[in-house]
C-alpha positions as CSV (number, residue, x, y, z in Angstrom):
1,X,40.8,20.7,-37.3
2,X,39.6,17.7,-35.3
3,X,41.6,15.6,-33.9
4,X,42.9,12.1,-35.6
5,X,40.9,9.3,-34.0
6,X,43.4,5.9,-33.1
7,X,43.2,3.3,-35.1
8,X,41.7,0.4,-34.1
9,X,44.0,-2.5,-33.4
10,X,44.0,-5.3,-36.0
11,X,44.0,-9.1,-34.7
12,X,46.8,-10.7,-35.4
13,X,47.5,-13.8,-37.7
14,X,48.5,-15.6,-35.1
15,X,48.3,-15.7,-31.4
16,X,51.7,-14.4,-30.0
17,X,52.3,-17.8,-28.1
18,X,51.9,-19.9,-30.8
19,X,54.0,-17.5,-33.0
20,X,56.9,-17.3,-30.5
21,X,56.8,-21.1,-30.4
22,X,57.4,-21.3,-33.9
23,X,60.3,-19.1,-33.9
24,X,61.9,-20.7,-30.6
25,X,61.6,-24.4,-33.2
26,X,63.2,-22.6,-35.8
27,X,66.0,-20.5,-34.2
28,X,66.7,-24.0,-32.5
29,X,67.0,-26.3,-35.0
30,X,70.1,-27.4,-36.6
31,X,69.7,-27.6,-40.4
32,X,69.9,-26.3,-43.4
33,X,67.1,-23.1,-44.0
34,X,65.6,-24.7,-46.7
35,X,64.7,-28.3,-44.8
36,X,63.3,-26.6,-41.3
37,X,59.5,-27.0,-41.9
38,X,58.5,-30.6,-41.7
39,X,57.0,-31.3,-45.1
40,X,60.3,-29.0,-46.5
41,X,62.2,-32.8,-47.4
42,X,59.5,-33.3,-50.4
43,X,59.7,-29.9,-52.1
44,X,63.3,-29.0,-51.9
45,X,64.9,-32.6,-52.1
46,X,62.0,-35.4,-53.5
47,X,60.4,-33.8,-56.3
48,X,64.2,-32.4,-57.7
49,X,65.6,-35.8,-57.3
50,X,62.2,-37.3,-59.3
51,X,63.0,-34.9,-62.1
52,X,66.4,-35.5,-62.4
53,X,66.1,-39.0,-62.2
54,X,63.1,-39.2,-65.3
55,X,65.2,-36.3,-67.3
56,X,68.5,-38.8,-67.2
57,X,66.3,-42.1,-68.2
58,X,64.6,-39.9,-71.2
59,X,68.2,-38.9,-72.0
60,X,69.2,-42.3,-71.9
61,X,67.2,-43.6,-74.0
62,X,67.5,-41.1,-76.9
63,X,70.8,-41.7,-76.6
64,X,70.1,-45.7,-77.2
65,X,67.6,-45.0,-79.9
66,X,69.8,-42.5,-81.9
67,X,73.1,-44.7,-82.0
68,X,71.2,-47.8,-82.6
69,X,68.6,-46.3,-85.0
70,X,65.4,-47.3,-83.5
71,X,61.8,-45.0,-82.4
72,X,62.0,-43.2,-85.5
73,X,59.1,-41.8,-86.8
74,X,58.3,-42.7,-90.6
């Protein structure tokens, strides 16, 4: 049998510097997982809160329609 010929060495993703910077600013920072990347604020706390807040003033106001008796369709 021949012998198995190495593998040729894939390139990384990254370059190792810039990958051990990365982990060196997140090991180091002090907050919560979820809010350590920089645009992380808008995902996981904006957009929720938007939701929340248009869900409650559609709630609202099928609330006001159906105890005053307005919106309905004919």
């Amino acid at each position: 049998m021949k012998d198995a010929e190495p593998m040729a060495a894939e390139e990384p993703f990254r370059h190792r510097e810039k990958l051990l910077e990365k982990q060196k600013y997140f090991q180091h920072i002090h907050k919560h997982t979820y809010l350590k990347g920089p645009f992380d604020k808008i995902t996981s706390v904006a957009i929720p809160l938007a939701f929340a807040v248009a869900s409650g003033a559609l709630i609202a106001r099928g609330i006001y329609n159906m105890s005053h008796g307005v919106g309905k369709k004919e």
